[in-house]
Structures are given as C-alpha cells and as structure tokens.
N, C-alpha and C positions, 0 to 999 in steps of 0.2 A: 621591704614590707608593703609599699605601694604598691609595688609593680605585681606583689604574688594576692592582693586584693583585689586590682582591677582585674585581675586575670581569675578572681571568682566571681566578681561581679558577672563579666561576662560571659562566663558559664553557667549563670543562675540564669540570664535574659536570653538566651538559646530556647530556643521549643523543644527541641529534641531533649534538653535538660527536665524541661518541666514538666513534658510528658513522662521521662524517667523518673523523676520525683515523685511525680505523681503515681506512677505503677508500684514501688516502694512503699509507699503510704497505705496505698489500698494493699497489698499484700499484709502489710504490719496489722492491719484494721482487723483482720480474722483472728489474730490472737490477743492482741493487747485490748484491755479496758477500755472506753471511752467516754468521759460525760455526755450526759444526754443532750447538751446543748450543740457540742461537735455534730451528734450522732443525727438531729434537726439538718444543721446547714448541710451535712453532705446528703440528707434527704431530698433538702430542696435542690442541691448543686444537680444530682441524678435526674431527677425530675427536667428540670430546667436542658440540661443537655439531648435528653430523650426526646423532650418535644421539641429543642435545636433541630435533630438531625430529621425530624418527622417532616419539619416542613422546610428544609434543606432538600429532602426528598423531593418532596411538593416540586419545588421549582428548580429541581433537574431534567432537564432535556432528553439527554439521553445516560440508561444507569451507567453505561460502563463507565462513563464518564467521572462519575464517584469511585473513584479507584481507590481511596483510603474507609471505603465501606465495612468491606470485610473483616479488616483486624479493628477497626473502628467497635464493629459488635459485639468483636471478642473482650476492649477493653473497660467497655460499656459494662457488657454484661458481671465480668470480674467484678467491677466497682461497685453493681448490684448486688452483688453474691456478698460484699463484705460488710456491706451497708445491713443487709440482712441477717447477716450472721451477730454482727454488732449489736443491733436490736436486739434478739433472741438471749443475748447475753444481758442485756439490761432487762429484759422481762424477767429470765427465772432466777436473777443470782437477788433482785432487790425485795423483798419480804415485807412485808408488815402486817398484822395481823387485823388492824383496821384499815377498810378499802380504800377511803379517803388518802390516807397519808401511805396506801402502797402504790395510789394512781399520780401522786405528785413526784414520786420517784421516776417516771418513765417518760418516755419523747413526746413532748408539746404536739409533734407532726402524726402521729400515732394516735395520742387521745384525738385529735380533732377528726382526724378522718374515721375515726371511730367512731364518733358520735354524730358525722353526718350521715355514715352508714344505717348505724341502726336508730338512730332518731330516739322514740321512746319504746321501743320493743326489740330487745337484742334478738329471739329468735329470727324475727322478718331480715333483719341486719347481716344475720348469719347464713340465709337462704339466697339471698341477692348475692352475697359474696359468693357462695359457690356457684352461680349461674353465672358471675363474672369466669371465675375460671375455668366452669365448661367452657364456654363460648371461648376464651381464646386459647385453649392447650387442642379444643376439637376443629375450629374457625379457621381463624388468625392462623395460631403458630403449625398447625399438620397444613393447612393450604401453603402459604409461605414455603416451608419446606419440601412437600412434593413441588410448585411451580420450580424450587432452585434447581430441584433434582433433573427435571426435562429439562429447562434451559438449557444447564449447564451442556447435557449430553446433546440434543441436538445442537449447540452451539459447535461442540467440537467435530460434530459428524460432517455440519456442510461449511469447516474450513477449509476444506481443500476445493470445496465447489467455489466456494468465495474468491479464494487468490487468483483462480483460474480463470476466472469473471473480470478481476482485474488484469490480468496476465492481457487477454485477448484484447480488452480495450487501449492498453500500452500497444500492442503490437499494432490493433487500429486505427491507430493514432487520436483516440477519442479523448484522451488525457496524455497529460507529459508524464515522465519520469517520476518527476518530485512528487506528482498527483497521488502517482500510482503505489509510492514509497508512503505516503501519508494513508491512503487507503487499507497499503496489508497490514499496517502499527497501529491503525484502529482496529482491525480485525484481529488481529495479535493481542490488542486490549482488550477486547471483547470476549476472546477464548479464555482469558488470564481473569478475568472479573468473573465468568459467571464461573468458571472451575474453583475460585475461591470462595464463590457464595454457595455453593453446593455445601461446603465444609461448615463455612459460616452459621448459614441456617440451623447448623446441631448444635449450636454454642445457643443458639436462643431458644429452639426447644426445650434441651439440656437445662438452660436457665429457669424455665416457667416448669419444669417437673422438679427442680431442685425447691425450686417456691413454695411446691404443694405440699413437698417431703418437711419443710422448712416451717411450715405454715400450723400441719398435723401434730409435729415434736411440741410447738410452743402451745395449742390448747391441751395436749395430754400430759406432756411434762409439766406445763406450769399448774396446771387445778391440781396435780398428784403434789409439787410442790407446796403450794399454794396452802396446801391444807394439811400434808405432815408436816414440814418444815418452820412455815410461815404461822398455822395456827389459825388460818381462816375458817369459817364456816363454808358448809357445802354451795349454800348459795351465791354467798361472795365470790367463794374461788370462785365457781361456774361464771357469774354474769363479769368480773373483772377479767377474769384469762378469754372468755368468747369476746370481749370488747378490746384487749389488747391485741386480740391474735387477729382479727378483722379490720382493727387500724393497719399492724405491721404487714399483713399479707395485702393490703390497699396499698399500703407506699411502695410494695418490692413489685408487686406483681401490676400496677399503672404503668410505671416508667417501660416495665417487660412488653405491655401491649402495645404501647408508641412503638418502640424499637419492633415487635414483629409486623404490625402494621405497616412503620416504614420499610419492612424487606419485602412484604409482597406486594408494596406499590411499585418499587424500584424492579423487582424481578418482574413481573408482570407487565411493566413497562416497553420492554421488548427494545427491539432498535430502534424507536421514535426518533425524532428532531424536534420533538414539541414539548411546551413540560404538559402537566396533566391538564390546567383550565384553559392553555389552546386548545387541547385534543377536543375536550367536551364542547366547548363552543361549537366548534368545525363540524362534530359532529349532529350535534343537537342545532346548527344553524338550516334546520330544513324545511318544508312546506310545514306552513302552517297546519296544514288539514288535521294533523295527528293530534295537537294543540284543545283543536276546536271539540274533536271526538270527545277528547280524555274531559274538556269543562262541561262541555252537555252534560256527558256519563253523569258525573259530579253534581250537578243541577240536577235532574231527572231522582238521581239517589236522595238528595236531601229532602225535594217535595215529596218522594213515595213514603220516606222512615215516618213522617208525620211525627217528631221528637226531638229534641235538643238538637240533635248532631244538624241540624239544617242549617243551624246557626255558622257551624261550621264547613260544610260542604257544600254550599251556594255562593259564599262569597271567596270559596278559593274557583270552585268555575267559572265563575264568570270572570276571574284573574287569567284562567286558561283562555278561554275562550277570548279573551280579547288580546292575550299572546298569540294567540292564531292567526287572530285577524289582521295583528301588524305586522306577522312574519311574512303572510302570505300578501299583506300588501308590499313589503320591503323587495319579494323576489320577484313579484310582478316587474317592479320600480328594473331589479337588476338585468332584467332579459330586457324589456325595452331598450336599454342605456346600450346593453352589450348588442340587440341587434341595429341602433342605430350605428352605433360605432362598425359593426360587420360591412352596411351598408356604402358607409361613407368612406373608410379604408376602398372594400372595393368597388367604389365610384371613381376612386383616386386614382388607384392602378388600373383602372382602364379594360382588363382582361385578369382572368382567375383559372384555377383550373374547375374541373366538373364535381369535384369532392369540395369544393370550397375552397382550398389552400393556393397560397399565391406560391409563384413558383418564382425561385428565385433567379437575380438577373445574371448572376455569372453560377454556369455547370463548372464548379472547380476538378480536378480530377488531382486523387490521391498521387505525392511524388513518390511510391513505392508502392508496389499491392504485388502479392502473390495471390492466384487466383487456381481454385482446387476443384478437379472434375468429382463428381457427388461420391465415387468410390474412394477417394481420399479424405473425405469429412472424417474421417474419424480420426486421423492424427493431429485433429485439433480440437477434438470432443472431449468435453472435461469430465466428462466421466468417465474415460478409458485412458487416462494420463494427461493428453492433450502435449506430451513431448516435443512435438514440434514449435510451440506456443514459447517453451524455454530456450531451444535451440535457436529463432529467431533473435530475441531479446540477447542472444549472449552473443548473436554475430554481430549486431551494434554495437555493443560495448569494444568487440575485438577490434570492428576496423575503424571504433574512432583510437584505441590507440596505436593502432598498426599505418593507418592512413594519414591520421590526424585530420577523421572528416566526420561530424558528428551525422550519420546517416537517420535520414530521417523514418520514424514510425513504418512499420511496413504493416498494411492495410490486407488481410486474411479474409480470402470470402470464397465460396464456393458460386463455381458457375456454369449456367448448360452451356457455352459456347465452345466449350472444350470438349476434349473426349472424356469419357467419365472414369478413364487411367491414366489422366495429363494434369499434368500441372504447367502453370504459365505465368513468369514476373512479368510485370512490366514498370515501367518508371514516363511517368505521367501520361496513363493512359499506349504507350506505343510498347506492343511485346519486345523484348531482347532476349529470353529466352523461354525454352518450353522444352520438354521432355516426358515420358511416360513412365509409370510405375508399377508393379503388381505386390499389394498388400500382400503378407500370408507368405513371401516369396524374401530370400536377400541376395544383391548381389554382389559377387566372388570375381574379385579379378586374379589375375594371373602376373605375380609382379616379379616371375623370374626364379621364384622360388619353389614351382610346383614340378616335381619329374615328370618327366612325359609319362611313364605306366600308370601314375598316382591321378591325371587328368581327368575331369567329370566329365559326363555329360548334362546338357542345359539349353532351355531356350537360350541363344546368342542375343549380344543387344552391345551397348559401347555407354560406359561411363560416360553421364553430361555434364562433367563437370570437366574433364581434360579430353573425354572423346576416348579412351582407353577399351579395347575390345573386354567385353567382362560376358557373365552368365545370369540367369535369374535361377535360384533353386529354392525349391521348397524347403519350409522351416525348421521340418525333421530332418532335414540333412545339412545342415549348421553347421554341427561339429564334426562331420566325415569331412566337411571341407576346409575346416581350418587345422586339421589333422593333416590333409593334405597339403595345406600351404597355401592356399590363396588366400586374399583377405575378403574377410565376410565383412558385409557392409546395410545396415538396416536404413528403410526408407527413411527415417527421419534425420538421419547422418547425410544421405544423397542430397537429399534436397539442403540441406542444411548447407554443405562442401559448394554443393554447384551455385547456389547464394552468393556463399564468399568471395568466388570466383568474379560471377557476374559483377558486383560491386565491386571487386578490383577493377576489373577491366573497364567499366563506366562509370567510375566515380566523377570523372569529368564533367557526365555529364549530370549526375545527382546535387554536383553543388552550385546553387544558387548566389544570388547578389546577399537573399536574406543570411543565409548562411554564413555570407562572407563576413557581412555587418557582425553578426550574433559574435563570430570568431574574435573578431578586431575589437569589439565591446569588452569581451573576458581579459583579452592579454588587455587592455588599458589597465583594468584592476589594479595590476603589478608595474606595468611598464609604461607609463603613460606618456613619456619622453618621447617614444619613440612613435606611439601613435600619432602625435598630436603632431611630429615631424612632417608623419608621411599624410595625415589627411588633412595638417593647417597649416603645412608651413608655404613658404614662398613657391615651391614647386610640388604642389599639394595634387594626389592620386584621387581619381573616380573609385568606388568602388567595383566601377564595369572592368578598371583597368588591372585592379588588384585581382581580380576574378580573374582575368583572362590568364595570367602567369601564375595565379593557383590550379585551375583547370590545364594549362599545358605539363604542369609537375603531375597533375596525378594522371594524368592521361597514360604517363610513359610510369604511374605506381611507385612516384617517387612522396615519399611522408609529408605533410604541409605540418607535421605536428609542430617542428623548431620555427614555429611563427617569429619570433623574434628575432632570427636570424634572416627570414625572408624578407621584415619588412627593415631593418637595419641597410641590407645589401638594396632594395626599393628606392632606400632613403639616399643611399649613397649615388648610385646613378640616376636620381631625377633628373641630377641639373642639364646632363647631357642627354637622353632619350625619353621616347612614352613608347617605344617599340617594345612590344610583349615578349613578342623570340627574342630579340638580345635581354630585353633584363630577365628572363626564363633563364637564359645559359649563364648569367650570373649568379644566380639565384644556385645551381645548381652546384655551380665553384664552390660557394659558401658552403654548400653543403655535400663537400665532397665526400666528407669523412664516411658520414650517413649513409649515401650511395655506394660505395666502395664495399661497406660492413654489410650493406644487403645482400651482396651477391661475392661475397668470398666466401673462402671454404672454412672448417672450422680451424686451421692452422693461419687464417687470416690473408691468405695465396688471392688473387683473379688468377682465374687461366682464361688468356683473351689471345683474342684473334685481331694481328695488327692491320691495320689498313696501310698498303705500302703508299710512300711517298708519291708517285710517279700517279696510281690512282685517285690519293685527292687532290692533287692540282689539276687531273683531270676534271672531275666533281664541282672545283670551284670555276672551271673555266667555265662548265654549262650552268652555273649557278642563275635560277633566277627568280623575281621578286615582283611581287604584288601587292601595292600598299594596301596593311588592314588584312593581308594573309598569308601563312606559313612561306618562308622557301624554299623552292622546289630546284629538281634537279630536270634539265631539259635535254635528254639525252636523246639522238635520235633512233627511230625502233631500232635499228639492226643494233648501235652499241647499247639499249636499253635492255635488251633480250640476254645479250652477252655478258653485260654486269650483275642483273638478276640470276644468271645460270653461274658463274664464276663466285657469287655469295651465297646461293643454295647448297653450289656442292661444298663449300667451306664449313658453312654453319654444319651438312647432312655429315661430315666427316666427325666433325668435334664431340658430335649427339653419341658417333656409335662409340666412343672413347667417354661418354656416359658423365659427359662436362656441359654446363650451361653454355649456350652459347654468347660468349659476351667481345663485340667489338670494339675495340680500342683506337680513337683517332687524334687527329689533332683538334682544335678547340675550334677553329673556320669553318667545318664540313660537318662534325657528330650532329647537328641539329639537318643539315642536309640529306646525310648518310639514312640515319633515323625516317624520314621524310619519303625518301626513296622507295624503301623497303617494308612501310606499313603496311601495306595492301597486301604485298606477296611472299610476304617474310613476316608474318603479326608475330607481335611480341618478341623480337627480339630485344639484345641489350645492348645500346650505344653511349660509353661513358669515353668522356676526353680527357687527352693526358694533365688537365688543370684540378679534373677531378681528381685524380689518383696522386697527384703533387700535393694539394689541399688534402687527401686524407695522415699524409706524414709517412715517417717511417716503421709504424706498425701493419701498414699492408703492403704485401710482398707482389709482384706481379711477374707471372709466368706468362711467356708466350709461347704458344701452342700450335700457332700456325699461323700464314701472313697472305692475305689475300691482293692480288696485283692480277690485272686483265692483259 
C-alpha cells in the first residue's frame, strides 16, 4: 500500500502529469457546472499565465528559441475557450427577476471589469468594448497571423541556402564540425518553430472570433432569457445582460490580446540575438540631433497653441531636447576615446596598412585548400546544389575512418592563377595536384567492358585520379555511353575520387605534431594507461617522435586508426630504441592482421611476389644508414639499373594477370626493399613474413612469382 502511494505521489509531482491533469480539467470545464468562485480563480489563473508568457516573450532573444510556444497557445487558448464557455453558462442558466439578487449570482471577476468598463453609462461601456475588439481581431490578431504566415514560408524557402552557408564554412575551415552540427539544429529549429506558428496563429484568431461568436449569444440569449424566463423588465434585462456580457467578453477577450500580442512580438522578432529593450536601445542609441528636432518641434507647438496643451508640450521638449544634448555629447565623448585608442594602438605597432587595419604578424596559410578556375564556381554555388560542398565533407569523414587521420577542413575558393577549367589542391600553400575539367561534359572511361564497334568518339584526356586514358562527352550522350559500357563519371565525382587519392598518398604529410596531440588526447579518454606510459613514463616519447612513425605508416597508407595498438608496441620497445624505422617495422608486426586484410582478396588469399633469398642478402649487404634518416640501399649503377629492371618486369607481369602487385620479404630488407623502389616503382606493396605470421591463419598466401637477379 506504501509502495503503490509513493508511486502516485510521484506521478502527481511529474509536470507532464499536471499538465495532463490540467488539459482534463479544462476539457471537463465545457460541460460541467461550476461555481462562480472556481470560475473567478481560473479567471485570474488565465489572466495571470497570459501576461507570464507576454513577457516571457519580452525577454526572449531569439523566438525559435521558445519552442514550447506553439502548443503553448493551443493550450492557453483551450483553457480560454472553457473559462468562457463556463461563464456563459453561469450568465443564462441563473435568473432572478430582481437585478440586484440576479448580479450576486454571477463571477465577482465579470461584475468588476464590468463596472470599470462602463463606469456610469453602459452604452459608452459597450462602445469601448467593441473598439477593443475591432482593434485586435483587425490589429493584433490578422497582423500576428499574416507575419506567421511569411515567416514561416520564407523560413523554409532559404533553408537550404542556410545549410549550404554552413556547409562551405565546415569545408572552410571557419568553424569546426560540432559548430557547424549546432548551426544546421538551430536552423532545423527554426524551420520547425516558425512552420508551427504558421498553424498556431489559427488557434488564436480562431480563439478571438470564437470570443465575439461567444460574446453575441450571451447579450441576445441572456435579455431574450432574461425577460421570458427570468421575468425581468425590458430595462433590467437590457442594462444587466450588456453589463455581464462586457465584463465576460473583458476577461476572455484580455488574456486573448496578451497571447496575440505575444505572437507578433515573438514572430516579428526574426533571427535576433537580442531580446526586444536591447534591440531598442541599440537602435535608438544615436545622434542626438533627431532628439533635439522632435523637442524644438514640441516647444515651437505649445507656444504657437496659446491653450492648455503648453502645459504639456513644453515641458516634454525640453526633456527631448536635453536628451539630445547628452546623447550627442555622449557620442562626441565616444569617437574621441575610440580615435585616441586608434592612435595609440597604431603608435604601438609601429606600421599599419593604408585602409587602417593592422596586418597581422604571421601569413598563416590553410593546411588544405582546393582552389577553383572561375568556370568551376558553380559546383560550389549554393544555389545550383553546391554538390561538391557535400562530396568534400564526406571525403573527411571517409578517410578518418579509412586512415585513422582526422583531415583537416579543406578551405574552397576560386582563383585567377589557374586556368579558368583547372582546379588545383594544395596542402599548406604548395600544389600537389591540379587537373582540368569541362562543365556540361562527363567523363567515360573505358574499363574493359566496351566492344570495340560500340567505342565513342571524344575529346581524349586521362583520369586525375589513377592517370586512366578516358573521354570528355557531352551530357546528351550520357546514356548512349553507359549503354555502351563505359563508366560515366560527373565532375563532382572526379574531383571528389582524385581528392581521395591525393590524401592517401600525402597523408604523411597533412598530419601534424597538433594532430598528433589532439589524437593521443582522445584515446587517453579510454586508455589512459597507456598513454601516460608512453608520454610519462621512465622512457617517455616526444610527440616529434610519435609523429615520425605515424607519418612513416601512412606514407606506405597503412591505417593509424588502432592507436592503441601503436602506442602499446611504442611502449614496449622504448627501453631499447628512439629509431623511428625500426619502431615503424614494429609497429607494423602489431598490426599485421590489419595490413594483410587491406590487400587480400575477398577469399582472404595475398598473391605476392617472393623476394628470393640470394637477393636479399644481397640488399642487406649494400644496406646503408644515416642517423635521423631512412635506409637506403647503395647499389652501384650498373647492379641498380638491373634490380630496378628485374622488379619492373616482375611487378609489369603480375599487373597483366590483373593482381595487385604485392612483395613479400623477410622482416631485415621490406623496409629497405620499400626504400629502393619509391621513386621508380611508386606505390608498390612491401609487407614481411612477421606481417603475414602476425595476421594468423585466416590469411592464405599464394605465390605468384619470385623475383632473384
């Protein structure tokens, strides 16, 4: 019995309860009876919430922000509706034929705003009332409701101009991620508020025409009652039912002006950051002069009226006019201050530029920027899609989990140094690659699948992304080429592919010491053991030295993702080395599995090319070494020419058999081997037998051929 009480207690102290209770309540309120003293408080309770939310309004910043607005009005208004209907039912059901004792039967909150209305003349009483409710069903509540109606629609028209605005500053690198994640969820809010108050706003007009409907019934029904039923005289009825119907339409129809008042402050409001009495200040904080005009005026009017109103119109100008005077001494005060400070700033630095602005002491230069000849603007114009803008953002995401390298922001701009059909990356400032495009045009490679009668013709040009002989064709011939078999391939896909590329191949050199840090930061989160091994313990790592055996793994596009396996194997050979090449080829052991699953097939096979015995003790005999960089193999020309040509035709054999070319050595030379053959052999694949042992017996390895000089 305790246990099933506390557990209603605590569903009574729920808000979400009491707001259910409460929508309960007020739905009951339209049919059931209520005395008039209930029927008072939840007068005032209406009232009291109405002018809550008025100047809740008041001091919101910005509206979206009031998210619980919308159904807010709906249950407002409901509670109006039942408060009103409640009334209406206590006006015609209680009778008495003497006025006196029919006016003590009816809501305390009713007679008094009745009798401050009409004072001692019901008709005047009765004419202010309807001028109240012209002014807010024509005013207030139709302005309210068309501003929701714009809002809302041009809200939703320039969201996709919006995201796109964010889109590019991500790409920019002018905001981070999470920035830019906060940005399109206010925007997202913002579409989602004003498309609700679009709807909303009919629940309040809705409400003040139900008022008038509500308003009409209670003086014609109640005098028709009033006087068959009830047995009043014509006159009674008439001045008792215009005094109750003018109280009850004051208490339904106030609370209804607050609330549409609050919507067209709130809509009207727009995307501010300020609540309304900054805006005004800010606004109104300007030259005095306008000040001084409006007090003169003021002055000038009350000496010419020669009558009363002087009284009043001389001593508010001269309030103006001596607002003028301080304002305009206040901004005098502030341009002094700000051109002393101009001065003395640039007294300090010494030199300035010719616009005034000081220029800053370090030219940083963007560690990514693709850079677009002026006919390619428009695959980043956000009014024509701006696809390229998405394509971007998605190749980060890929190759930090493809890499395990969070690449940074890539910085999008158009530029005349280019041809105006090139595009051009580069990573801090220095190009690494560049290529041409033609808009309007896509190109069609040839991947083996086209018959030779079925062959286009096309300007000729080579894929920049693998160097691939391809075509450019016009856009009407699209689908005669993928009929044919080629694959059609759109500029924002090229640029996109030859990106990826690019960042594979130089990630080594895109990742910084910052980057290293940021990395090592995240995994402590989780691991902190092992961090705090390798950067505090007894044989504790620079981050230059963690860098350098994370930039040697990706050089050769090997993943830094299993961080915790690089800096465990770190840990484990400090005691004995700081040499970057050997703890790299440990690093790589560990992660043999990894490397082995990148370059097998999908039955989990290498087809590798062995490297004979006889050849790498050759290899280790010329081994040689330069502290602080790579080693090299020192072969002399004539057997360096013969090694490079004995691995050319190996690897050029293995390609036409349509297999990756992947060599297989011992664990002493792959780092040599590697070494060798970068220059004249790029991109090949050298993994050692520690690797292929370290990945277990789920990779198979086939040899395919064995190379020996």
């Amino acid at each position: 019995m305790a246990e099933r009480q506390s557990l209603f207690n605590r569903t009574l102290s729920s808000q979400n309860s009491v707001i259910a209770i409460a929508v309960v309540i007020t739905v009951l309120m339209m049919f059931i009876p209520i005395p008039k003293g209930l029927v008072d408080l939840a007068m005032v309770v209406n009232m009291a919430i109405s002018l809550t939310v008025l100047l809740t309004v008041i001091y919101t910043k910005r509206a979206s922000e009031f998210t619980s607005f919308p159904r807010l009005i709906l249950l407002i208004t409901l509670f109006g509706l039942a408060i009103n209907i409640t009334s209406t039912r206590l006006i015609l059901t209680n009778r008495a034929p003497n006025p006196s004792v029919f006016m003590n039967t009816q809501s305390e909150m009713v007679k008094s705003f009745a009798n401050i209305a009409t004072g001692g003349n019901v008709l005047v009483g009765f004419i202010i009332f309807i001028i109240l409710i012209v002014v807010q069903v024509i005013v207030v509540t139709k302005g309210a409701t068309r501003v929701s109606e714009v809002t809302a629609r041009f809200t939703l028209d320039s969201m996709n101009n919006k995201m796109f605005d964010v889109q590019n500053e991500l790409n920019s690198g002018a905001i981070t991620e999470q920035e830019a994640a906060e940005k399109k969820e206010k925007i997202r809010q913002e579409v989602d508020f004003y498309s609700a108050m679009d709807g909303a706003s009919k629940f309040v007009s809705g409400n003040v025409k139900a008022g008038i409907f509500i308003t009409a019934l209670n003086l014609i029904g109640g005098f028709i009652i009033g006087m068959v039923w009830g047995g009043m005289k014509f006159n009674d009825a008439l001045e008792s039912y215009i005094k109750l119907t003018i109280g009850d339409g004051l208490m339904s129809q106030l609370p209804a002006l607050m609330l549409s008042f609050a919507t067209g402050i709130l809509v009207t409001g727009g995307s501010a950051e300020e609540v309304i009495g900054d805006q005004l200040k800010k606004n109104f904080n300007v030259d005095g002069t306008a000040y001084l005009i409006v007090g003169i005026a003021l002055v000038v009017m009350g000496i010419a009226f020669h009558n009363g109103s002087a009284v009043v119109l001389i001593p508010v100008g001269i309030l103006f006019i001596y607002i003028g005077i301080r304002q305009s001494s206040m901004m005098q005060k502030r341009e002094e201050s700000e051109l002393a400070s101009h001065s003395s700033s640039g007294g300090k630095a010494g030199t300035s530029s010719a616009s005034g602005e000081e220029m800053s002491p370090v030219a940083t230069l963007p560690p990514l920027s693709l850079e677009l000849g002026y006919t390619l603007v428009p695959l980043v114009d956000k009014e024509k899609g701006a696809e390229l803008l998405e394509r971007v953002t998605r190749i980060r995401k890929e190759q930090a989990l493809d890499l395990g390298l969070v690449v940074p922001p890539i910085r999008i701009r158009d530029s005349m140094a280019i041809d105006s059909e090139e595009y051009s990356f580069k990573i801090r400032g220095i190009e690494v690659g560049r290529a041409r495009l033609k808009l309007g045009y896509y190109m069609c490679l040839n991947t083996g699948n086209v018959p030779k009668d079925k062959e286009l013709r096309g300007e000729r040009t080579h894929d920049p992304a693998f160097g691939m002989e391809a075509l450019w064709i016009p856009e009407d011939r699209r689908v005669e080429a993928e009929k044919a078999g080629y694959a059609v391939i759109d500029p924002p896909t090229i640029i996109a592919t030859h990106l990826t590329e690019i960042i594979k191949k130089h990630a080594s050199e895109i990742l910084t010491r910052q980057e290293v840090s940021t990395i090592i930061s995240k995994i402590k989160e989780t691991n902190p053991v092992v961090v705090d091994e390798v950067l505090s313990g007894e044989h504790k790592y620079t981050y230059g030295e963690i860098e350098a055996v994370l930039k040697n793994l990706l050089s050769e596009q090997v993943s830094i993702r299993n961080m915790v396996a690089i800096l465990e194997t770190l840990a484990n050979f400090a005691p004995l080395t700081r040499d970057p090449y050997f703890l790299t080829e440990k690093v790589r052991q560990a992660l043999g599995a990894q490397i082995c699953l990148q370059y097998a097939d999908d039955q989990k096979v290498l087809h590798v090319l062995r490297l004979s015995q006889s050849l790498s003790e050759k290899i280790l005999d010329h081994k040689g070494e330069i502290p602080g960089q790579k080693p090299f193999v020192g072969f002399d020309p004539v057997d360096g020419r013969k090694y490079i040509e004995v691995m050319s035709a190996s690897i050029a054999a293995v390609r036409d058999r349509n297999y990756l070319p992947i060599v297989l050595c011992v664990d002493e030379v792959r780092q040599l081997v590697k070494s060798s053959t970068e220059r004249e052999i790029p991109g090949l694949v050298v993994i050692s037998i520690s690797e292929v042992m370290a990945a277990g017996s789920d990779i198979k390895v086939e040899t395919i051929g064995d190379i020996d000089v």
